[in-house]
N, C-alpha and C positions, 0 to 999 in steps of 0.2 A: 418660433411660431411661423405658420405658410402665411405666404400671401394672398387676401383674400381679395378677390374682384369683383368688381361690379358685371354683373352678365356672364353648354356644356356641349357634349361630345355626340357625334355622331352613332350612329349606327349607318319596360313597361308592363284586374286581378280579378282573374276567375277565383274565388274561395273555392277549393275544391276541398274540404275538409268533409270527409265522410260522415253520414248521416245517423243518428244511432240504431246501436245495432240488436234492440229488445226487440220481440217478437211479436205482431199484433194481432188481437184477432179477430176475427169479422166484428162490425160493426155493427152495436144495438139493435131492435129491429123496434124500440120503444121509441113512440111520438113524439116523445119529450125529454130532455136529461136536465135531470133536479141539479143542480152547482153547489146544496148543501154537501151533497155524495162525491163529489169530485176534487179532485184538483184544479184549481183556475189560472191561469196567465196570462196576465194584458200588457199589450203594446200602446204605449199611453198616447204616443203623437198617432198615430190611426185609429185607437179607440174600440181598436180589435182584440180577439180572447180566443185561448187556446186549451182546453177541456179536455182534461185528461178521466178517464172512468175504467180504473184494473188497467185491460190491455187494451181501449178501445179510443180513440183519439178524433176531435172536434175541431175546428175553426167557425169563427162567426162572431156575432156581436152576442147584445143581452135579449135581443129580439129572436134570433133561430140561430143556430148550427148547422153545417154539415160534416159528415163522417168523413174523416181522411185516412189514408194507410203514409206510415213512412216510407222514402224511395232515393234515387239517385239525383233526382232534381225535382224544385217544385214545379206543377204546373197542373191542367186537366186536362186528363185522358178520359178516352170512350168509359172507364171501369170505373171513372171517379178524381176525387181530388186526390195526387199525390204529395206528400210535403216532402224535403231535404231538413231535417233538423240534427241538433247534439243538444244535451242534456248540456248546460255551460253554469260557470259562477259571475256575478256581475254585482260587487260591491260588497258581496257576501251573501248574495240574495241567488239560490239553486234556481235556473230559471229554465227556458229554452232559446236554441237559437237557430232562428230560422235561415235558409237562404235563399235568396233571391238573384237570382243571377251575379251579378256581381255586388251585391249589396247581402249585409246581416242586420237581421231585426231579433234584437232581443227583448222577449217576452217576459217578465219579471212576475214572482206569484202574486195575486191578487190579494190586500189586506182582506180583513171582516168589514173594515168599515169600506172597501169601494163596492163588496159584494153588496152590503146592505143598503148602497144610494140607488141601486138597478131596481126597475119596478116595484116586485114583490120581496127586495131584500134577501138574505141568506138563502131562504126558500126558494126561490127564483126558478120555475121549470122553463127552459129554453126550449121552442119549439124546434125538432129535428126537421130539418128544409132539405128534400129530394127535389131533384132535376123534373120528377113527376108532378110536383108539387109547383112546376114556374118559377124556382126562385129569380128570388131580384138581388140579393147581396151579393157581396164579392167574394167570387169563391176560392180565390188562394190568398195566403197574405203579403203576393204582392201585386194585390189588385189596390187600386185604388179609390175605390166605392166605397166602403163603407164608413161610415160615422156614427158618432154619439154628442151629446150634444156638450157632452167635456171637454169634447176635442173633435173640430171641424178642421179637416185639412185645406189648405188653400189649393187653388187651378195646377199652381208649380209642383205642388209635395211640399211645403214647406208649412210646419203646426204654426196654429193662433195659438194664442194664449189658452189655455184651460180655465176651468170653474174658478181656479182659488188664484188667479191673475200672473200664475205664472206662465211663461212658455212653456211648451211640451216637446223634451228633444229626441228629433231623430238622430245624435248618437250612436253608433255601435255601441254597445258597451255587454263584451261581452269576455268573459274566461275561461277558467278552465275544461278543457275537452276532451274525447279519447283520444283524437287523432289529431295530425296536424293538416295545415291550411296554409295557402298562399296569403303573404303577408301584406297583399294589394289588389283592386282590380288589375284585366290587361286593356292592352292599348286599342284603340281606333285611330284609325286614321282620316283626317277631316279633310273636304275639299269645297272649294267655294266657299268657306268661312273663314274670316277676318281670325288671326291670331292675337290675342288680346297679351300686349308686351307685359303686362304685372302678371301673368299666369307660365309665363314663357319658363322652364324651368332648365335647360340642355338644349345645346344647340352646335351643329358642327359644319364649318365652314370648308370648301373644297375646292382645291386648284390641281387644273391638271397637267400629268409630265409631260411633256410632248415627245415620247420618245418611245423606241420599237414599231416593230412593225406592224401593229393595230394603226396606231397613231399615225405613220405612213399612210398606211391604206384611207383613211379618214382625211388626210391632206390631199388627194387628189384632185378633190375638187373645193377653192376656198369658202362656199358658201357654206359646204358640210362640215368642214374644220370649225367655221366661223359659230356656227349652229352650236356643235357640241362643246366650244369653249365655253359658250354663253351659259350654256346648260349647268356646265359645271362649275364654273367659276363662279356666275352669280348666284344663284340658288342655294340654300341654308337648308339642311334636314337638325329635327330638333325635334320637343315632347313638351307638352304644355300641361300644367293640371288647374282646374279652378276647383274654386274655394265656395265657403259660405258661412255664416257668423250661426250659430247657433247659442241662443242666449247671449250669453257674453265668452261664448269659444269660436277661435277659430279654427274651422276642421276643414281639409282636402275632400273636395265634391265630384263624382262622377269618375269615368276612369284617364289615364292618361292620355290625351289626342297628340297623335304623331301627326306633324305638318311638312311642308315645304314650301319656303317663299323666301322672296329678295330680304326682309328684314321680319324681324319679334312681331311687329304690325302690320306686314302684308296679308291681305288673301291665301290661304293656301292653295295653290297647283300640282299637282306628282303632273309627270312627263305626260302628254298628248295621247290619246287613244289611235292616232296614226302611227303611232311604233310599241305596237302591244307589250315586247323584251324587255325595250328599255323603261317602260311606263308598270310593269310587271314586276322586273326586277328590284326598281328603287321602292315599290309600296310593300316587298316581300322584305327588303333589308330592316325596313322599318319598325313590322313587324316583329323582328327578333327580339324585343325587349320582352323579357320572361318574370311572372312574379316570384321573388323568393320565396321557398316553403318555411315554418317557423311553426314551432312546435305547437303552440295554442292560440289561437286569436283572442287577441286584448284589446281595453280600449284606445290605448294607443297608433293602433293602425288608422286611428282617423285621423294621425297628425304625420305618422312616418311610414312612407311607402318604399319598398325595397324589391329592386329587378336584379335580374342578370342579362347579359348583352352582351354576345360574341362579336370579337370588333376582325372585322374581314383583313389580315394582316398579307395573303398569299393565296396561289390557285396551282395544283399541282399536276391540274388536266383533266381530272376527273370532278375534282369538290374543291371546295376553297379550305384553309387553312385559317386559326383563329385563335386570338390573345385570347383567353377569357377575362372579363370586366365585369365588375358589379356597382350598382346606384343604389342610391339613395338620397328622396327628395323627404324632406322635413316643411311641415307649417308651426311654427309657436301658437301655441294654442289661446295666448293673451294678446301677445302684439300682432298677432298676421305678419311676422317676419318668416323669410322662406333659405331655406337651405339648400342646395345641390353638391351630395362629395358623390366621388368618382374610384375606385382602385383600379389600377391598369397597368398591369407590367410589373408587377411590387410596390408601383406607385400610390398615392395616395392624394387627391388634388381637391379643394374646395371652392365655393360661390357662395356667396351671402347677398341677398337682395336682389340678382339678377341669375340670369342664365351664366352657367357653366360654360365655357366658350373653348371650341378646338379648329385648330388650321391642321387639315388633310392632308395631303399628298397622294393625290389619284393615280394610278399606273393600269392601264386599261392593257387585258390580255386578248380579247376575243371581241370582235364584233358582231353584230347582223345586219345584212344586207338589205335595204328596202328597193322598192320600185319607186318612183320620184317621177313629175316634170311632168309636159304633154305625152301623154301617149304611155305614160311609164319607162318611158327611153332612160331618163337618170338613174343615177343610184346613190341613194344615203346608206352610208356606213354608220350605225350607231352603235354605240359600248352596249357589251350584252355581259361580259366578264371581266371585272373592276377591284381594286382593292386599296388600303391605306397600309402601305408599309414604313409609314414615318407619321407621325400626329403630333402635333404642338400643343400644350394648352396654354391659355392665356397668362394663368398663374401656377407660383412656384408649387413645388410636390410639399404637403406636409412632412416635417422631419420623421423619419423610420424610428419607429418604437411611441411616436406620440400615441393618445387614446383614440383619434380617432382614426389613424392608420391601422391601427392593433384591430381595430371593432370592423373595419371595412372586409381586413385579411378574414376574419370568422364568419361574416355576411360572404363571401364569394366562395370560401370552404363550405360553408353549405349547403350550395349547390351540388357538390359530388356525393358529398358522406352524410349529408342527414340535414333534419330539418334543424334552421336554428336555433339556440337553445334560445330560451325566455328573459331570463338574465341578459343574453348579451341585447338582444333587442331592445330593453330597455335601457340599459347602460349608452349604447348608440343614439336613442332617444332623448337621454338627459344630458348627453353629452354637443347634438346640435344644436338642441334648444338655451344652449351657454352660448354660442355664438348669435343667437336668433332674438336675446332678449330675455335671459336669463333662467337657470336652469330650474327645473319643473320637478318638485318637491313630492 
């Protein structure tokens, strides 16, 4: 068995899963669309409904609609409301699913008995609401406006309880697709916010070689040396994710935030807007964490997220040179236990309850020159081309052929040759969740 440690690695989900792909065609030109004649699907924690009629497609509440066309992303254009959806399965209930930038709302069909508690019941005519018309509702669904009085959203986004005293979850919960989907949001990068240490999930420590001629050029003068040490030596680049309890689950909230600070609890800093290269460079590396693609989006994606991350090993004059890696961070959906494994180099390495933790080895190939001092008479040499040709992690590699070395090797393979399969995705999912507080049935 590996060693697992308390506190990952240096260097993170657009859903891009295509929308479906039926044909729609103009939009009713009738005042009203009866919901006895239609197909209905509601989103129970916003209390929003999705109207299907032949080829003709709705959003809105039990008060009015408006006519949407499907497209590449949701939002409103001059021509109207577009939505992003796929026809999906969620529990066994045919539903849609909608997206929202980096978020999925699945729409589930409406019974006879929720049609029948709306004003007029089954009968129900919804008035059709044009732009000519003043609407007041929210016209895509991921606005935040609209309610019912089933389900009133709080200030944050976060459902009350509904009629019958239960919670209402935002959830994913979403299945089978045509196409596949990133298995995660992507990352942002935070600055001037506090890194909250229980969300900290990877994190990569840096010390640098002092040697070659970059490193030369950088020694001439001790205050520039002294500067770039600091830089490097103290400062942590790492990925944090939070959380939020929904009912009595715990599920991974928002997308990954890529930071930089002295410790899990500092303020986040990237490098000073006085050396645009090296303040440029380091929020570009950051960036790199990629979501992996997986063949359908489940509802397990609310608990297990999966990147890829080119780890900068070489520069060969022209581009850098690169290990390919893959992550995966896990929440237990009962305990709020957190997971961070790692595959790198054939390796396989894990975190239980803390950040993932790696000691760097910086080797600086190229600088850039700044103007400095009164007058600009100085000069600061800063690293402009940088790489980790040696990486420690805190703990031992899982042994080669365990399950979750096997399941990491298929997460990083399917980055080149296809999108993950579904089986293994889950299999990786009930296989953290053994370490996190036991496995999810």
């Amino acid at each position: 068995m590996a060693r697992i440690a308390w506190g990952v690695c240096c260097g993170v989900l657009l859903l891009t899963a295509a929308a479906g792909s039926r044909s729609v065609g103009a939009a009713t030109a009738a005042k009203e669309v009866k919901l006895a004649e239609c197909s209905v699907f509601v989103h129970q924690s916003s209390g929003t409904m999705i109207v299907v009629k032949g080829d003709d497609y709705y959003f809105g509440t039990s008060q009015h609609v408006v006519a949407f066309s499907p497209g590449n992303a949701t939002s409103e254009t001059d021509k109207g409301v577009v939505i992003k959806f796929s026809h999906a399965t969620s529990e066994g209930k045919q539903g849609i699913l909608v997206y929202c930038g980096s978020d999925l709302r699945f729409y589930e069909p409406a019974s006879d008995a929720a049609i029948s508690a709306m004003p007029k019941g089954k009968e129900t005519s919804v008035a059709l609401c044009t732009k000519g018309k003043g609407c007041t509702h929210a016209h895509t669904p991921c606005s935040a406006g609209a309610t019912t009085a089933a389900s009133t959203p709080k200030p944050n986004g976060s459902p009350q309880p509904s009629g019958n005293g239960k919670q209402a979850s935002n959830v994913v919960q979403a299945g089978a697709q045509t196409s596949a989907g990133a298995a995660a949001p992507g990352v942002v990068l935070i600055e001037g916010e506090r890194v909250q240490p229980a969300e900290a999930m990877i994190f990569t420590r840096s010390i640098l070689m002092e040697e070659g001629p970059s490193v030369a050029a950088m020694n001439e003068f001790q205050e520039n040396i002294n500067k770039v040490r600091y830089n490097m030596n103290t400062y942590r680049l790492g990925y944090a994710l939070g959380s939020e309890k929904v009912g009595s689950r715990h599920v991974f909230s928002g997308a990954v935030k890529g930071w930089r600070g002295t410790s899990t609890g500092d303020v986040s800093a990237w490098p000073e807007a006085t050396y645009p290269v090296a303040r440029r460079e380091a929020r570009r590396r950051a960036q790199l964490l990629d979501p992996i693609i997986i063949a359908e989006p489940i509802d397990e994606m609310n608990n297990l997220r999966l990147y890829y991350l080119p780890s900068l090993v070489g520069h060969d004059g022209r581009e850098y040179t690169v290990i390919p890696t893959a992550i995966a961070f896990c929440i237990h959906p009962r305990t709020g236990g957190r997971m961070t494994v790692m595959i790198r180099d054939g390796r396989t390495y894990g975190a239980v309850n803390g950040p993932l933790a790696v000691t760097s080895n910086i080797y600086v190939k190229d600088v850039e020159s700044y103007p400095v001092g009164p007058f600009g008479l100085g000069t600061a040499r800063i690293p402009s081309v940088f790489y980790s040709k040696v990486v420690r992690f805190d703990v031992e590699p899982f042994p080669q052929g365990d399950p979750l070395d096997r399941l990491m090797g298929a997460v990083l393979a399917a980055r080149s040759s296809g999108p993950l399969d579904t089986a293994d995705f889950r299999a990786l999912y009930q296989e953290m969740t053994r370490y996190t507080g036991g496995k999810i049935e």
